[in-house]
mmCIF file of the N, C-alpha and C atoms, coordinates in Angstrom:
data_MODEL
# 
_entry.id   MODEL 
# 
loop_
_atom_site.group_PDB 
_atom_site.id 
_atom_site.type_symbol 
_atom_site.label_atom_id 
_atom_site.label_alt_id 
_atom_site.label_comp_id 
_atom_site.label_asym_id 
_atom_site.label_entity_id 
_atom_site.label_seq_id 
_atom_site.pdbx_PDB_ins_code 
_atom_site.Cartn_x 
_atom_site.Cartn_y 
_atom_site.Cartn_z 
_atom_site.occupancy 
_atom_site.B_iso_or_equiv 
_atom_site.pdbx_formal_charge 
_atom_site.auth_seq_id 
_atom_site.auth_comp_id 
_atom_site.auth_asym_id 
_atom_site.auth_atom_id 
_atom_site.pdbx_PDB_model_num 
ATOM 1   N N  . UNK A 1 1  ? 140.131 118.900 101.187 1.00 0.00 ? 1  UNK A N  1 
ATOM 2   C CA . UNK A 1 1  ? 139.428 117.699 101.580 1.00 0.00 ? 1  UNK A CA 1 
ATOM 3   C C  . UNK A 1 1  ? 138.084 117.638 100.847 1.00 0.00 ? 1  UNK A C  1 
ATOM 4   N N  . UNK A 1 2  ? 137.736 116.774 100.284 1.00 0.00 ? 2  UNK A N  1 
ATOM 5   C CA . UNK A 1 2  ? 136.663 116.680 99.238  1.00 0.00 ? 2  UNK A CA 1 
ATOM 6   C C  . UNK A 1 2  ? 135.112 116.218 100.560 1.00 0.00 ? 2  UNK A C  1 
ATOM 7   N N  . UNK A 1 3  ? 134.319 116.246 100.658 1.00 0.00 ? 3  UNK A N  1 
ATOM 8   C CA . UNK A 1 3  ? 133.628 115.951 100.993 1.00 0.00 ? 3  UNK A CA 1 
ATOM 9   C C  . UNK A 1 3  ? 132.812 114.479 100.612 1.00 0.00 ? 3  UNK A C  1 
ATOM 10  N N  . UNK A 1 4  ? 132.268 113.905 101.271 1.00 0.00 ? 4  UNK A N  1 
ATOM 11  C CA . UNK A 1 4  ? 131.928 112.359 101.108 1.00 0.00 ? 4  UNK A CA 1 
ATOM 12  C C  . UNK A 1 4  ? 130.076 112.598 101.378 1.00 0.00 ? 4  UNK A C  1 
ATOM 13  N N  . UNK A 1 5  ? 129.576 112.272 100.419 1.00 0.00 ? 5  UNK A N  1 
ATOM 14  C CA . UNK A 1 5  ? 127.972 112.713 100.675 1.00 0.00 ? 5  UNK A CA 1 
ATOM 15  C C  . UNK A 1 5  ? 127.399 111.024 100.593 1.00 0.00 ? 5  UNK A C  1 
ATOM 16  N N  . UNK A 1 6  ? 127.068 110.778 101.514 1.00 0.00 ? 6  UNK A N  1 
ATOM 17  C CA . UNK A 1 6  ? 126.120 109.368 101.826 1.00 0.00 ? 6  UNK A CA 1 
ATOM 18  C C  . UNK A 1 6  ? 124.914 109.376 100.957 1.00 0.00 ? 6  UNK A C  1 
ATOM 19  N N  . UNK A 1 7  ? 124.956 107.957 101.206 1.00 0.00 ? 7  UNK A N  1 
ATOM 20  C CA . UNK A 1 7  ? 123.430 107.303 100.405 1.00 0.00 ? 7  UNK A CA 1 
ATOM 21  C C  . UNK A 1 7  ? 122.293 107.460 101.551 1.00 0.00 ? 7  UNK A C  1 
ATOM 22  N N  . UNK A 1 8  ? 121.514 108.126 101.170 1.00 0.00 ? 8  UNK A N  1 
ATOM 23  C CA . UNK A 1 8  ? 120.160 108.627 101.914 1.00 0.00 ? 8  UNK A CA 1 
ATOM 24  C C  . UNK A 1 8  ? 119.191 107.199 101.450 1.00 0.00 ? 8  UNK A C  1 
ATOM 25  N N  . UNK A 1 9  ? 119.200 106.595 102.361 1.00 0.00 ? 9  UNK A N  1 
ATOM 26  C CA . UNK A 1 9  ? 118.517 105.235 102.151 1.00 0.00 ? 9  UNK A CA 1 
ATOM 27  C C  . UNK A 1 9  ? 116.533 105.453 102.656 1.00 0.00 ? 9  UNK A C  1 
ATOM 28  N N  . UNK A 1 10 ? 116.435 106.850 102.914 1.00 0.00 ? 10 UNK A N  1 
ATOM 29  C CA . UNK A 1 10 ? 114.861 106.893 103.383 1.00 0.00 ? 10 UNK A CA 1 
ATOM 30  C C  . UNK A 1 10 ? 114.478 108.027 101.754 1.00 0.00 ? 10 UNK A C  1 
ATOM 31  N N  . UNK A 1 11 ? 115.223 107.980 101.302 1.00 0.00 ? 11 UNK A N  1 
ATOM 32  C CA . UNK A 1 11 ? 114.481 108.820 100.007 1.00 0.00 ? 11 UNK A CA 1 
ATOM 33  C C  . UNK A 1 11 ? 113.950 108.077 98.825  1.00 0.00 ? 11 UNK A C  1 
ATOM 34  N N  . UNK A 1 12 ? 112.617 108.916 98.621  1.00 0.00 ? 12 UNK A N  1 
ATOM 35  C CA . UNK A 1 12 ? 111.809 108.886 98.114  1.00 0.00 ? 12 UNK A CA 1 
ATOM 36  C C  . UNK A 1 12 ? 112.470 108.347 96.397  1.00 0.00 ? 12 UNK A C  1 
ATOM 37  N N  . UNK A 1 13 ? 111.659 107.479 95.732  1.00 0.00 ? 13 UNK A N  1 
ATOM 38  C CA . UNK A 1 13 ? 112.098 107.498 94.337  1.00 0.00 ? 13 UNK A CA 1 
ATOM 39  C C  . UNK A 1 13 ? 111.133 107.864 93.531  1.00 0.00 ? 13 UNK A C  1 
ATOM 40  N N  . UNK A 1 14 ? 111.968 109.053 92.891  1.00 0.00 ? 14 UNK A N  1 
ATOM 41  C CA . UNK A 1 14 ? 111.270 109.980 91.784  1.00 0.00 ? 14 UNK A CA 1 
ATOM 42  C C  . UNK A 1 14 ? 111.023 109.303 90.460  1.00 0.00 ? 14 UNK A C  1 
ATOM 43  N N  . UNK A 1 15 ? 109.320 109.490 89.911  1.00 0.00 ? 15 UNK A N  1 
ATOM 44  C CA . UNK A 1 15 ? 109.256 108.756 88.965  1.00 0.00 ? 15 UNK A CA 1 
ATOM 45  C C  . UNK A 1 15 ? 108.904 110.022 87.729  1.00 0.00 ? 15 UNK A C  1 
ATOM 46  N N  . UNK A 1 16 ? 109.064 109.763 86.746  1.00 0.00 ? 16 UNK A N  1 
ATOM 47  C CA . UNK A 1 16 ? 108.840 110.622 85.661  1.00 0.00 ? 16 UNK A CA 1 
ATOM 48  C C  . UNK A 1 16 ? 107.122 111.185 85.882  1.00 0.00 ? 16 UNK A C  1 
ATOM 49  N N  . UNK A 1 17 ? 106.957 110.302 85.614  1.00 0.00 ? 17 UNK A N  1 
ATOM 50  C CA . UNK A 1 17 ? 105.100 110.681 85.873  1.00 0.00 ? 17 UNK A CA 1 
ATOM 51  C C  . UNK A 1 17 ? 104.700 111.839 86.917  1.00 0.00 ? 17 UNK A C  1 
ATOM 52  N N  . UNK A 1 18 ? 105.451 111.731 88.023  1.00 0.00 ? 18 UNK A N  1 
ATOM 53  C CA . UNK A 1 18 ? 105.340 113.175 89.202  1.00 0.00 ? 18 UNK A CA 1 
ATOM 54  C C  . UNK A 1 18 ? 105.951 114.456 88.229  1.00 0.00 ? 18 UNK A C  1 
ATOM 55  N N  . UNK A 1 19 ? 107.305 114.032 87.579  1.00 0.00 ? 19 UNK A N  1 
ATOM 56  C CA . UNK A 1 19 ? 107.832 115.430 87.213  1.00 0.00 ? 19 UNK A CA 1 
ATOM 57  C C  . UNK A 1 19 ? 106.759 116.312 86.173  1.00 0.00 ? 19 UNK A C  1 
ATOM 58  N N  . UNK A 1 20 ? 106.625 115.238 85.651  1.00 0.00 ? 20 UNK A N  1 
ATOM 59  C CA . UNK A 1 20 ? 105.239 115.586 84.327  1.00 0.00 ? 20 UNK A CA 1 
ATOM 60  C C  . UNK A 1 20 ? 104.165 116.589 84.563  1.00 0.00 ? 20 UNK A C  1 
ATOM 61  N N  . UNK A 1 21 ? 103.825 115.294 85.768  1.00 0.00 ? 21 UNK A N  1 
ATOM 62  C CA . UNK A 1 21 ? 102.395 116.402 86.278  1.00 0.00 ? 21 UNK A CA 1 
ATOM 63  C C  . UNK A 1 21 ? 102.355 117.445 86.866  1.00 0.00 ? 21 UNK A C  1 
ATOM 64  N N  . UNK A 1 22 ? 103.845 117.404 87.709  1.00 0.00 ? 22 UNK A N  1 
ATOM 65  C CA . UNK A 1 22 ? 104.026 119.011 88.522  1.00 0.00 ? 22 UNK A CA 1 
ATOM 66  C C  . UNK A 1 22 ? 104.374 120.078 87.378  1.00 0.00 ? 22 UNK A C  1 
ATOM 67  N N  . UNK A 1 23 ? 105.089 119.591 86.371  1.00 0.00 ? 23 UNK A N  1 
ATOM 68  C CA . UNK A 1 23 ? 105.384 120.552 84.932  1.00 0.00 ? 23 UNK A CA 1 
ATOM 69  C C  . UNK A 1 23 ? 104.421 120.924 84.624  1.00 0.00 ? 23 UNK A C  1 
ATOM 70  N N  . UNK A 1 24 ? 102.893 119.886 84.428  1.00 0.00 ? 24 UNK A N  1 
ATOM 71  C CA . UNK A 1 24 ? 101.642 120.319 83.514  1.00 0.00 ? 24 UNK A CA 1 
ATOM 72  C C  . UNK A 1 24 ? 100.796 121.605 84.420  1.00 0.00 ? 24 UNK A C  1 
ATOM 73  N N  . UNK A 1 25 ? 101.442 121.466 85.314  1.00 0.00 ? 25 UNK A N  1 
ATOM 74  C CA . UNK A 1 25 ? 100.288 122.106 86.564  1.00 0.00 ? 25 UNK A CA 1 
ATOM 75  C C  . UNK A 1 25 ? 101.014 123.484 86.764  1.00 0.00 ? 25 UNK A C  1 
ATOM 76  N N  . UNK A 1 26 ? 102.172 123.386 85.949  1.00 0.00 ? 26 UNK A N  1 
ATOM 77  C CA . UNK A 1 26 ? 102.935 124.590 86.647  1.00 0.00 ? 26 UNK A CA 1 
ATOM 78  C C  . UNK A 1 26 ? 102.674 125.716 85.937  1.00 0.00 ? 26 UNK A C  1 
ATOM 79  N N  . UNK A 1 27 ? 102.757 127.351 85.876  1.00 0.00 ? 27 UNK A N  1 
ATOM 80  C CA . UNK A 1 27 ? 101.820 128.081 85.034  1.00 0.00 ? 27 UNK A CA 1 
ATOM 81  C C  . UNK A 1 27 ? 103.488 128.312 84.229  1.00 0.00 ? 27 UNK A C  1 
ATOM 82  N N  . UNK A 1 28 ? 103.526 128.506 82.800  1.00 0.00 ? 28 UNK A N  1 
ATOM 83  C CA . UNK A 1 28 ? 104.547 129.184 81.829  1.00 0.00 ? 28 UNK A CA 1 
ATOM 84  C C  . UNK A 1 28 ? 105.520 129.966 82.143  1.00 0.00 ? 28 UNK A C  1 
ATOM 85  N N  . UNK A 1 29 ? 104.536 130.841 82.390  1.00 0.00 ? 29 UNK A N  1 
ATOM 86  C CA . UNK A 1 29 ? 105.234 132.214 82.580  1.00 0.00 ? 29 UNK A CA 1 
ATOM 87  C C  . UNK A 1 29 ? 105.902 132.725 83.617  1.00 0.00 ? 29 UNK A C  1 
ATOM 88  N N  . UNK A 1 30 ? 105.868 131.571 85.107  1.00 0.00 ? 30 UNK A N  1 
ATOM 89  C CA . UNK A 1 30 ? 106.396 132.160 86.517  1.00 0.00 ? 30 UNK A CA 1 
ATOM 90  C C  . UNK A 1 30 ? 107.483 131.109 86.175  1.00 0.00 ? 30 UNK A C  1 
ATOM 91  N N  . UNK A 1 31 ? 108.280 131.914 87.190  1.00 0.00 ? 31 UNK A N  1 
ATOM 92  C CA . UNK A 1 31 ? 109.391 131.278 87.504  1.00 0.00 ? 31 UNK A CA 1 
ATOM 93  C C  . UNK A 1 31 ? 109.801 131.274 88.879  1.00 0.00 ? 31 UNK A C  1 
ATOM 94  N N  . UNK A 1 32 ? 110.107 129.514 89.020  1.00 0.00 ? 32 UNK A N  1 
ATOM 95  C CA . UNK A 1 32 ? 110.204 129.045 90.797  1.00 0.00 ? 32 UNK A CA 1 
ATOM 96  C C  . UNK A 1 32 ? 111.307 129.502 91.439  1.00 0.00 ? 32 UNK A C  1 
ATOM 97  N N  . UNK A 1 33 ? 112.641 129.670 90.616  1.00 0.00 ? 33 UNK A N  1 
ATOM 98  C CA . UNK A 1 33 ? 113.756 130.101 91.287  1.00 0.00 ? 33 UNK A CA 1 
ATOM 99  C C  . UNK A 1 33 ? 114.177 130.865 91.489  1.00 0.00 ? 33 UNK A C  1 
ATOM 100 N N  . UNK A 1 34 ? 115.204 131.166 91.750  1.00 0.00 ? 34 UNK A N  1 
ATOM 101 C CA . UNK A 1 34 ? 116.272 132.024 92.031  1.00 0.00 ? 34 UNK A CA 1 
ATOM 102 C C  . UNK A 1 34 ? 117.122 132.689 90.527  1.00 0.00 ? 34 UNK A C  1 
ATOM 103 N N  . UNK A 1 35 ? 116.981 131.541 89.735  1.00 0.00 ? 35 UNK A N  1 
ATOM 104 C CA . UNK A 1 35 ? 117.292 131.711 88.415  1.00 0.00 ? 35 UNK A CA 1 
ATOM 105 C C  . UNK A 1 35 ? 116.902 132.610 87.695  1.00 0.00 ? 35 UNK A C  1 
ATOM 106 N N  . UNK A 1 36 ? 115.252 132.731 87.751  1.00 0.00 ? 36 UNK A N  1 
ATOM 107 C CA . UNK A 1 36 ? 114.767 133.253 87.178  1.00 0.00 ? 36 UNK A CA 1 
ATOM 108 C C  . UNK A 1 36 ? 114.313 132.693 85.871  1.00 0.00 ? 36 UNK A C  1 
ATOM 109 N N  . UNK A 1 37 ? 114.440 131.855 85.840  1.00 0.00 ? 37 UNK A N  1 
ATOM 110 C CA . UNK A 1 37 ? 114.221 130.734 84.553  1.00 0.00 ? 37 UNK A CA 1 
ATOM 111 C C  . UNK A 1 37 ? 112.361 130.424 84.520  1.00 0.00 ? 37 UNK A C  1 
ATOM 112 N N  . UNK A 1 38 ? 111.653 130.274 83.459  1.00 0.00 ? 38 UNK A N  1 
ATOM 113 C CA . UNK A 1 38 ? 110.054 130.357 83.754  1.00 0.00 ? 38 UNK A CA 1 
ATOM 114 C C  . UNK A 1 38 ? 110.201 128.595 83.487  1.00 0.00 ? 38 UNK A C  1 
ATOM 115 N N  . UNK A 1 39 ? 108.999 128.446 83.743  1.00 0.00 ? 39 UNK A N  1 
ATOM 116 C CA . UNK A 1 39 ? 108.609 126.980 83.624  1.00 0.00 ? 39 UNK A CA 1 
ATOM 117 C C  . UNK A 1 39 ? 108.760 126.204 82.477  1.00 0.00 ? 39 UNK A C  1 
ATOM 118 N N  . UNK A 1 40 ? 108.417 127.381 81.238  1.00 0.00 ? 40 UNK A N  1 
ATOM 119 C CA . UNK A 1 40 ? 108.380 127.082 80.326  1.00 0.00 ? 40 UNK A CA 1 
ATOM 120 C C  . UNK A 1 40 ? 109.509 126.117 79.454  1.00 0.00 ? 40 UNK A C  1 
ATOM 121 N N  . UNK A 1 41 ? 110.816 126.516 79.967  1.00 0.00 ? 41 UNK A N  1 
ATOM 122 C CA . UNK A 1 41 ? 111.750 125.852 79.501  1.00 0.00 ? 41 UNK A CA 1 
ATOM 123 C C  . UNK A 1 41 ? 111.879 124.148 80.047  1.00 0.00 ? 41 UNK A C  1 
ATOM 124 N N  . UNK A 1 42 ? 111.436 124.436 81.720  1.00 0.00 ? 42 UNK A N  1 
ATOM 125 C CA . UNK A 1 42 ? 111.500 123.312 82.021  1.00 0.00 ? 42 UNK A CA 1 
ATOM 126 C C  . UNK A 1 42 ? 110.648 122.203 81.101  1.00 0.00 ? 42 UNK A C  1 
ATOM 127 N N  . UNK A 1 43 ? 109.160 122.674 80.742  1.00 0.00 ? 43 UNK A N  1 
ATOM 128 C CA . UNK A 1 43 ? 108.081 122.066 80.390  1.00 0.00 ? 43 UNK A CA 1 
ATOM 129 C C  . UNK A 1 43 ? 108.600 121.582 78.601  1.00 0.00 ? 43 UNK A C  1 
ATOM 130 N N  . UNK A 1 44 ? 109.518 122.244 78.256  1.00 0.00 ? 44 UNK A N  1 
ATOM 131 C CA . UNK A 1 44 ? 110.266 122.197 77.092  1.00 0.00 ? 44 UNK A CA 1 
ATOM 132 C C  . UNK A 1 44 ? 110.983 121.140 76.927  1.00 0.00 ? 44 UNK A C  1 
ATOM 133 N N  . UNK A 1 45 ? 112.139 121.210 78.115  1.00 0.00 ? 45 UNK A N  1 
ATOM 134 C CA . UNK A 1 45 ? 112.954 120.347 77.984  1.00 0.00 ? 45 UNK A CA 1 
ATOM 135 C C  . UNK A 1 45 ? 111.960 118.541 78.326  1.00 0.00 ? 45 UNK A C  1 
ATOM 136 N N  . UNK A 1 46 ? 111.002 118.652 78.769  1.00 0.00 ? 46 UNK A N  1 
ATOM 137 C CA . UNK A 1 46 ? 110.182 117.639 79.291  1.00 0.00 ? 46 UNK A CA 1 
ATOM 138 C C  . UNK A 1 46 ? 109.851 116.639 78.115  1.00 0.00 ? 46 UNK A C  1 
ATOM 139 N N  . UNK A 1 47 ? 109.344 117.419 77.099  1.00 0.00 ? 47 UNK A N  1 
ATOM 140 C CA . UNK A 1 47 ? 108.643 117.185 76.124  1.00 0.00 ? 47 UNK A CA 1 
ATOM 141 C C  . UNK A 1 47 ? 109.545 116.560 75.080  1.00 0.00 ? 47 UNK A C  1 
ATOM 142 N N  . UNK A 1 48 ? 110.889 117.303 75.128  1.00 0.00 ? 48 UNK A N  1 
ATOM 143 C CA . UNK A 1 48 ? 112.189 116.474 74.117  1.00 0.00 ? 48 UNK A CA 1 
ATOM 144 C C  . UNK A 1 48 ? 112.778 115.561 74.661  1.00 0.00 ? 48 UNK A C  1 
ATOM 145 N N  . UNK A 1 49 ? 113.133 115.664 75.887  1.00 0.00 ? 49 UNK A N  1 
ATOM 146 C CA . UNK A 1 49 ? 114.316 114.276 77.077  1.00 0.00 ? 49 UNK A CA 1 
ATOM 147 C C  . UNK A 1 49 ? 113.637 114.216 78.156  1.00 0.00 ? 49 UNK A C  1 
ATOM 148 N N  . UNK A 1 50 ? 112.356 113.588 78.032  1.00 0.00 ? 50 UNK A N  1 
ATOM 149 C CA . UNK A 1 50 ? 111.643 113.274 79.084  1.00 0.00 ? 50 UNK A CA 1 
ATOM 150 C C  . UNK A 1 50 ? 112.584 113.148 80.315  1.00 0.00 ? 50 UNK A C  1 
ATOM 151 N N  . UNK A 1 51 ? 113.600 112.090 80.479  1.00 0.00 ? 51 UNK A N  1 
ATOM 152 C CA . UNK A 1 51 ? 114.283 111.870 81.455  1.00 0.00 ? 51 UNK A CA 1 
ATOM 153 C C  . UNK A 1 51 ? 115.305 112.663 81.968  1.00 0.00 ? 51 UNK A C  1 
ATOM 154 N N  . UNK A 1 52 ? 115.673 113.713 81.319  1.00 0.00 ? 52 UNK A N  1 
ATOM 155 C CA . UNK A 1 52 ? 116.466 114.614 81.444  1.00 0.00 ? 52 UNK A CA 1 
ATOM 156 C C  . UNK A 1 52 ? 116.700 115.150 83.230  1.00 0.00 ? 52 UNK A C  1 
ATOM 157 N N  . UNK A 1 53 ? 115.514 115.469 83.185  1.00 0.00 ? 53 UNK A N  1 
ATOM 158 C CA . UNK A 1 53 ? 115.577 116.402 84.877  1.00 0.00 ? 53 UNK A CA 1 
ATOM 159 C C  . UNK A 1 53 ? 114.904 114.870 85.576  1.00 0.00 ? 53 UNK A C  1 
ATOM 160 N N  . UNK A 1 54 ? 114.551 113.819 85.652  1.00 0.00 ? 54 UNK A N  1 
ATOM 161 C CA . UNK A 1 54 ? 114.096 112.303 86.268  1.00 0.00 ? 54 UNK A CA 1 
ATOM 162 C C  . UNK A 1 54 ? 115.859 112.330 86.612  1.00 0.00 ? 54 UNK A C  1 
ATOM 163 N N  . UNK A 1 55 ? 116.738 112.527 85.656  1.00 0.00 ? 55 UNK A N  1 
ATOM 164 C CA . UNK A 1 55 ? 118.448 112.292 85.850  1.00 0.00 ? 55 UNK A CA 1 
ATOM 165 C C  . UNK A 1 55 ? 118.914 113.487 86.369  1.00 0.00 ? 55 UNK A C  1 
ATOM 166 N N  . UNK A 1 56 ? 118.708 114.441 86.800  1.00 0.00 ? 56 UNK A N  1 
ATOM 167 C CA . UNK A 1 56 ? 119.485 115.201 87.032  1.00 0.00 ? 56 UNK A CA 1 
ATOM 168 C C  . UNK A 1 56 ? 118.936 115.264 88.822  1.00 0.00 ? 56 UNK A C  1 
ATOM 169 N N  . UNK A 1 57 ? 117.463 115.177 89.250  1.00 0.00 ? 57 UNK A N  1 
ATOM 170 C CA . UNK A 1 57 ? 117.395 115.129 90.357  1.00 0.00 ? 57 UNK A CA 1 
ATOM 171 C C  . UNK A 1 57 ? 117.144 113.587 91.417  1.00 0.00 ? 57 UNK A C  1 
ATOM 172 N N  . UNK A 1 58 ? 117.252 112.314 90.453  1.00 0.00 ? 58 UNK A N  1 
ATOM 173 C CA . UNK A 1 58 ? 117.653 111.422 91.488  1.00 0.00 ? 58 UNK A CA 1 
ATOM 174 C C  . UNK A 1 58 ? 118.763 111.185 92.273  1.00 0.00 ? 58 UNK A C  1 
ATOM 175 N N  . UNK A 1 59 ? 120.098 111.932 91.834  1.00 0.00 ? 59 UNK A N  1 
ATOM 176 C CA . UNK A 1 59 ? 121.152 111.248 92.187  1.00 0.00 ? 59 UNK A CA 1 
ATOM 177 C C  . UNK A 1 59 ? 121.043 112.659 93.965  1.00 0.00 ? 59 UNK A C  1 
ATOM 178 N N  . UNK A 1 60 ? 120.356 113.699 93.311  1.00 0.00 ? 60 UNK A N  1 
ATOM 179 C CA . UNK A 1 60 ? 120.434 114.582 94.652  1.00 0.00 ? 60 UNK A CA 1 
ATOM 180 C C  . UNK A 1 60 ? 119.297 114.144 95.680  1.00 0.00 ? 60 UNK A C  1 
ATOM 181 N N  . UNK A 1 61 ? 118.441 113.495 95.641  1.00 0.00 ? 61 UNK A N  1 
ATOM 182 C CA . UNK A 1 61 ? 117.516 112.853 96.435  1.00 0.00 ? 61 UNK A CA 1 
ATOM 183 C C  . UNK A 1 61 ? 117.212 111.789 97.053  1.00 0.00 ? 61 UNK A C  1 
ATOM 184 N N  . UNK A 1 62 ? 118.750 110.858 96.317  1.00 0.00 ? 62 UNK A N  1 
ATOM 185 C CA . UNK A 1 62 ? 119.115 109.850 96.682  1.00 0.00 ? 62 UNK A CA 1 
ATOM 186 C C  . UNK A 1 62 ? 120.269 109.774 97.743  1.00 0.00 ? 62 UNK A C  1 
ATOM 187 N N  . UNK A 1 63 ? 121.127 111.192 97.662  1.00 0.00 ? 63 UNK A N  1 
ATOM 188 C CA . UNK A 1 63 ? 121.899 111.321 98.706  1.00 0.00 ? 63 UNK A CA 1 
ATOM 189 C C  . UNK A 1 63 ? 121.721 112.360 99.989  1.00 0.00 ? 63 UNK A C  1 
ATOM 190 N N  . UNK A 1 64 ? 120.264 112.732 99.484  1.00 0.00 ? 64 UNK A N  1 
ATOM 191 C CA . UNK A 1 64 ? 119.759 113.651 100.675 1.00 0.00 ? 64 UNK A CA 1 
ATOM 192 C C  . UNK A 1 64 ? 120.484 115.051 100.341 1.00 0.00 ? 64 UNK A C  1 
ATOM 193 N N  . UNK A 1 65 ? 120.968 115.854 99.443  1.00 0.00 ? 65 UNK A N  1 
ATOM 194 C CA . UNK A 1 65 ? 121.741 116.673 98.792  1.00 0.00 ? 65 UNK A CA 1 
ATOM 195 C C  . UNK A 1 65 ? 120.254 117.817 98.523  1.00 0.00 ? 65 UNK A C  1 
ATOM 196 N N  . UNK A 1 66 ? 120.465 118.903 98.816  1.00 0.00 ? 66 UNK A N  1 
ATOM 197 C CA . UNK A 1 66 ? 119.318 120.246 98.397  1.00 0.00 ? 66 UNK A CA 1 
ATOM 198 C C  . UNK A 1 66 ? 120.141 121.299 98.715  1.00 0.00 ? 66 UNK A C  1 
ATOM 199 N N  . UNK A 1 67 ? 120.491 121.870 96.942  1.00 0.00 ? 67 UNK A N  1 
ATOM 200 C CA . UNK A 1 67 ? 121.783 122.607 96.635  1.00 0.00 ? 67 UNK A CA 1 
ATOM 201 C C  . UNK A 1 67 ? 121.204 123.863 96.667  1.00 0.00 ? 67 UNK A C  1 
ATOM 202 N N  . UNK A 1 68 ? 121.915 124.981 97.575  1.00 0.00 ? 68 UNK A N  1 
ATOM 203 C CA . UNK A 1 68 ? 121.374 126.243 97.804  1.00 0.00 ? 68 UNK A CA 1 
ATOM 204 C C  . UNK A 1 68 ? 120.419 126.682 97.626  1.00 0.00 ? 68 UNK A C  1 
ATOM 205 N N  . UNK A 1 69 ? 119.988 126.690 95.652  1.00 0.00 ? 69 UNK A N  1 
ATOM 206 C CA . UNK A 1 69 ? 119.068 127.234 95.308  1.00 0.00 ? 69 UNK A CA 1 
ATOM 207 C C  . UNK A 1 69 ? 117.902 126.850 95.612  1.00 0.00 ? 69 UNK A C  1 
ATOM 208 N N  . UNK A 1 70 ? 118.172 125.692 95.675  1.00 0.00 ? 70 UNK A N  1 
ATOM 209 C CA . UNK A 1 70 ? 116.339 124.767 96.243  1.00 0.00 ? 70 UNK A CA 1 
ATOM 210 C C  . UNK A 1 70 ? 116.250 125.573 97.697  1.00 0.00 ? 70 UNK A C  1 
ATOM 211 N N  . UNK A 1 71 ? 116.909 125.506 98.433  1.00 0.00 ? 71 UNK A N  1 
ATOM 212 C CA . UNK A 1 71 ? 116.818 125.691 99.836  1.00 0.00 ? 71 UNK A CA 1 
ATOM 213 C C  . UNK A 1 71 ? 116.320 127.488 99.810  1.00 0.00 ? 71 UNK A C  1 
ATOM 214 N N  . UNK A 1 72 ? 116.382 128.008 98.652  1.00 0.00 ? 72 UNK A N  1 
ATOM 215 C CA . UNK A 1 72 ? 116.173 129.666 98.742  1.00 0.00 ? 72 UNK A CA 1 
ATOM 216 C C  . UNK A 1 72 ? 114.869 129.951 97.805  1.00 0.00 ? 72 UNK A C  1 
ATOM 217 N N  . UNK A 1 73 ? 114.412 128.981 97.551  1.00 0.00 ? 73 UNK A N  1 
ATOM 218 C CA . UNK A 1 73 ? 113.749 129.141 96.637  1.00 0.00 ? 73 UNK A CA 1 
ATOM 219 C C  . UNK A 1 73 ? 112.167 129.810 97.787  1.00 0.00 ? 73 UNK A C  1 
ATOM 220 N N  . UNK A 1 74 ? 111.388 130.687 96.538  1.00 0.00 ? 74 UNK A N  1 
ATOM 221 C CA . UNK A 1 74 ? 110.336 131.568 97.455  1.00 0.00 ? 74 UNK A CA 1 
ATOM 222 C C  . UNK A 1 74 ? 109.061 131.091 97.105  1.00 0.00 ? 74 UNK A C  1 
ATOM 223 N N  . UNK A 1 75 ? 108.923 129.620 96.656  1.00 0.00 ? 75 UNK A N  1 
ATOM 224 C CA . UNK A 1 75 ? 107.669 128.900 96.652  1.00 0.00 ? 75 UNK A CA 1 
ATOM 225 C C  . UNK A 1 75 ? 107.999 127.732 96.737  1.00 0.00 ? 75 UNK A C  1 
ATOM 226 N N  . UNK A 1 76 ? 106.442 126.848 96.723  1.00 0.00 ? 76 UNK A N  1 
ATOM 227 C CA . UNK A 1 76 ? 106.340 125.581 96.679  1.00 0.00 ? 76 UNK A CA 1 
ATOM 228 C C  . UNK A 1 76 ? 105.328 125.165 95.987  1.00 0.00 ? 76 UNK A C  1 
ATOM 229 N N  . UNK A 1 77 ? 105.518 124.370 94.927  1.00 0.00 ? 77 UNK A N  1 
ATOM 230 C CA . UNK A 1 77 ? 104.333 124.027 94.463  1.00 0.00 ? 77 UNK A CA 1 
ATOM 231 C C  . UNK A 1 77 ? 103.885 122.900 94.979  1.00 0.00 ? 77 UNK A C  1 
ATOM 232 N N  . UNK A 1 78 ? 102.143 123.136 94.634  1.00 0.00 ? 78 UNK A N  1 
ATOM 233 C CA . UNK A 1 78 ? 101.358 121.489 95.280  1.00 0.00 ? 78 UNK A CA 1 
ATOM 234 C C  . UNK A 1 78 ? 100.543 121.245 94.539  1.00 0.00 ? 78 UNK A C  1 
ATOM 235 N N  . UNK A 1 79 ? 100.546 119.910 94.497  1.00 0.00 ? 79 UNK A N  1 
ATOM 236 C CA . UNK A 1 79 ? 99.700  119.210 93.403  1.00 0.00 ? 79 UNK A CA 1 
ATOM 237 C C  . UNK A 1 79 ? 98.700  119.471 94.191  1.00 0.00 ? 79 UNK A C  1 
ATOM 238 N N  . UNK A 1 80 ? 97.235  119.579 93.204  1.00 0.00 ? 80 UNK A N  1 
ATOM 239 C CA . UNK A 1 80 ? 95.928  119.796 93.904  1.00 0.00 ? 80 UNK A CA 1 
ATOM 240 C C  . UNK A 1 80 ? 95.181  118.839 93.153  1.00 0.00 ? 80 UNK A C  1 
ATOM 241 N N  . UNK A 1 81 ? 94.440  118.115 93.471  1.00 0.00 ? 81 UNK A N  1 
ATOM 242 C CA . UNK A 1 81 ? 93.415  117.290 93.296  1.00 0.00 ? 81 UNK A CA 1 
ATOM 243 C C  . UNK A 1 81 ? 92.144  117.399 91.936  1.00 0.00 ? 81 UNK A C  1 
# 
């Protein structure tokens, strides 16, 4: 039985400009996940397909969807002023 994931009609719409700035703010060398992956790549891929990760995390924020790894993840970043 396949599962049926609804349209989350109270979520937020992600604009490029947030992903940017949380990328610019984020330090290189750590890495947020579980992956183990550093920022750096993210901040990489930013810079060549801006929209790249704008597409890869609306369609999960639009259906209210936060796939394991987010949910295990051992930080949070915050924009600071």
């Amino acid at each position: 039985m396949n599962p049926i994931i609804l349209l989350y009609n109270d979520a937020m719409v992600l604009e490029a400009s947030e992903i940017e700035r949380g990328l610019d703010h984020s330090s290189p060398s750590s890495a947020p996940g579980p992956d183990m992956t550093p920022n750096s790549v993210g901040k990489r891929i930013d810079r060549v397909v801006p929209s790249h990760i704008l597409n890869r995390l609306t369609p999960l924020m639009s259906h209210g969807f936060h796939p394991p790894s987010v949910k295990k993840a051992g930080g949070i970043v915050l924009d600071q002023p």
